[in-house]
C-alpha positions in Angstrom: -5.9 -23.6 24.0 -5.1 -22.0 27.5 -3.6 -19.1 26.0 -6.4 -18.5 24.1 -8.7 -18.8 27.3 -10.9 -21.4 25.3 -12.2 -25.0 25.5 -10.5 -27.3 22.6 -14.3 -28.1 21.6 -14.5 -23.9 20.9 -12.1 -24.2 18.5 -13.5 -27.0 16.5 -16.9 -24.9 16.6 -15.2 -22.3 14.3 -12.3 -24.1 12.5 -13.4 -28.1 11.9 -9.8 -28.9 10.7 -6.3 -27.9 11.2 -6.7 -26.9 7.3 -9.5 -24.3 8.1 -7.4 -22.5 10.0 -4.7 -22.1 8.3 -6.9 -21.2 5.3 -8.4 -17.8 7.6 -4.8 -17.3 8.6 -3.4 -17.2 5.0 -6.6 -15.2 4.2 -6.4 -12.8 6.5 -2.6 -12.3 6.2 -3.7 -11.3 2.5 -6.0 -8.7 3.3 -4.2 -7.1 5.5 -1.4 -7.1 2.7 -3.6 -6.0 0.2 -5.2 -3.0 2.8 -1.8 -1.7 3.7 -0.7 -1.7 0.4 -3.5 -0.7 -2.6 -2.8 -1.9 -5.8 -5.1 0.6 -8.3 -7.4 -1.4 -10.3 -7.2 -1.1 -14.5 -4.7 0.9 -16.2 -3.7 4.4 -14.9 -1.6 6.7 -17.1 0.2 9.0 -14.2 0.8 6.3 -12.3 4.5 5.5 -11.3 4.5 1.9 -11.8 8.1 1.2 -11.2 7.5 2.3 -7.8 4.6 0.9 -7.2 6.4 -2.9 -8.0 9.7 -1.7 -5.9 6.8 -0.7 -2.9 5.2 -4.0 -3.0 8.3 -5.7 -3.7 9.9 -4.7 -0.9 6.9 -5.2 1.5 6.5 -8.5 0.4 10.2 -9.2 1.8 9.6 -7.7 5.2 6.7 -8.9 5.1 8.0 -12.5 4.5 10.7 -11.7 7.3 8.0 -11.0 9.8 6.2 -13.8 9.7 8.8 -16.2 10.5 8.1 -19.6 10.3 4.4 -19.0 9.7 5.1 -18.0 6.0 6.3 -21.2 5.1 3.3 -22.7 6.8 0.9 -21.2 5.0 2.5 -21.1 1.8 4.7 -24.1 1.0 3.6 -26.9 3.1 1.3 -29.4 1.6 -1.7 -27.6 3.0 -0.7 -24.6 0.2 -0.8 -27.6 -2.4 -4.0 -29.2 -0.9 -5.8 -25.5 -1.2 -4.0 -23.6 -3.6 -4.9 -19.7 -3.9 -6.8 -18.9 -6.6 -4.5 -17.8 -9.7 -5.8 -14.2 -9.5 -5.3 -13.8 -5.5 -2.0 -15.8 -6.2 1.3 -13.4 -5.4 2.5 -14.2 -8.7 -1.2 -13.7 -10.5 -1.3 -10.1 -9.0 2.7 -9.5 -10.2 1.2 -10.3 -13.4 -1.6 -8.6 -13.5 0.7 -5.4 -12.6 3.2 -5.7 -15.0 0.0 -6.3 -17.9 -1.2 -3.0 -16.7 1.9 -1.3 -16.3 2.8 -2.0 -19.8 -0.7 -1.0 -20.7 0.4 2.5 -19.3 3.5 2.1 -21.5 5.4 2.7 -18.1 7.0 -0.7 -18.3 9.0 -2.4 -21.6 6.8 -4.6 -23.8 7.0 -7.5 -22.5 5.4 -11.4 -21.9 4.0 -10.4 -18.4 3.2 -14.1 -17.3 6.8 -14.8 -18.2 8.6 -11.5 -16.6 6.0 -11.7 -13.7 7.2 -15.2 -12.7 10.7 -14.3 -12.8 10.2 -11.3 -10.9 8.2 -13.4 -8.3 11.4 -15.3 -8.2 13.4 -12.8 -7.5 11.2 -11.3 -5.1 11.0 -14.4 -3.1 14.5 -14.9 -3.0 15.5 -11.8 -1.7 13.2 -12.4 0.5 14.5 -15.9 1.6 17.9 -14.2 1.5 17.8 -11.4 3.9 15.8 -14.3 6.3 18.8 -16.5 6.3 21.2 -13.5 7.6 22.0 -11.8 3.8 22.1 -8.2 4.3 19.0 -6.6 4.0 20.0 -2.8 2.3 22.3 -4.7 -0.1 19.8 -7.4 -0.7 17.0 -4.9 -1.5 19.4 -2.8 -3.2 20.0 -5.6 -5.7 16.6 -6.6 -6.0 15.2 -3.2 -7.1 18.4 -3.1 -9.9 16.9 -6.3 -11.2 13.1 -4.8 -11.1 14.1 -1.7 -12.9 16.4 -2.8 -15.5 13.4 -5.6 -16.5 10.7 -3.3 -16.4 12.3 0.3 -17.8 11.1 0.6 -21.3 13.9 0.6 -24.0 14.7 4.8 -24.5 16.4 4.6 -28.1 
């Protein structure tokens, strides 16, 4: 509270519980997400998916990197079990949603995109926790993308 120049009372005015707080954090560290990186709503033909998921993808691991500590806070404590995201705001509900539109656009292979967009949230994740616990990052990412592309790329026969 001293660094933040403000009575403990203050704080209780605007977040009643620990909870609350966190819940604006997590909020707030998705919109910014979200802002800095536009996903294009419905189906769009001259789109380059692929890149579009590597983008995200990737952003998502720095992202994860940056926030340290803070990350696992707000997203696999018992708080993010007490007040899950919704399944549509969910990282893995907007993977989905992606690869469902991407295949729409016939950019990606015909697949089960609540199966492929859970593994790909795996993967995503763990590249993520990988490069955090020292892996190196250009190899890491490197890797991650192969695995993106060679599930997504449509069969050429």
């Amino acid at each position: 509270m001293r660094e933040a120049a403000a009575a403990k009372g203050t704080f209780y005015v605007y977040f009643p519980t620990w909870e609350d707080l966190l819940e604006v954090l997590r909020d707030r560290t998705i919109k910014a997400f979200d802002a800095a990186y536009p996903v294009p709503a419905g189906t769009c033909t001259d789109l380059d998916w692929l890149r579009l998921v590597e983008r995200l993808a990737v952003a998502f691991v720095d992202g994860v990197v940056a926030m340290g500590g803070l990350h696992t806070v707000l997203f696999h404590t018992d708080f993010a079990q007490r007040r899950p995201l919704p399944d549509d705001d969910s990282p893995i509900g907007r993977l989905i949603a992606i690869v469902r539109a991407g295949g729409a656009a016939g950019a990606f292979a015909d697949v089960d995109a609540g199966a492929v967009g859970r593994l790909l949230f795996a993967v995503i994740h763990e590249t993520a926790d990988a490069v955090v616990a020292g892996a190196d990052r250009r190899r890491a990412l490197a890797a991650m993308r192969r695995v993106l592309r060679k599930t997504l790329e449509p069969d050429i026969r």
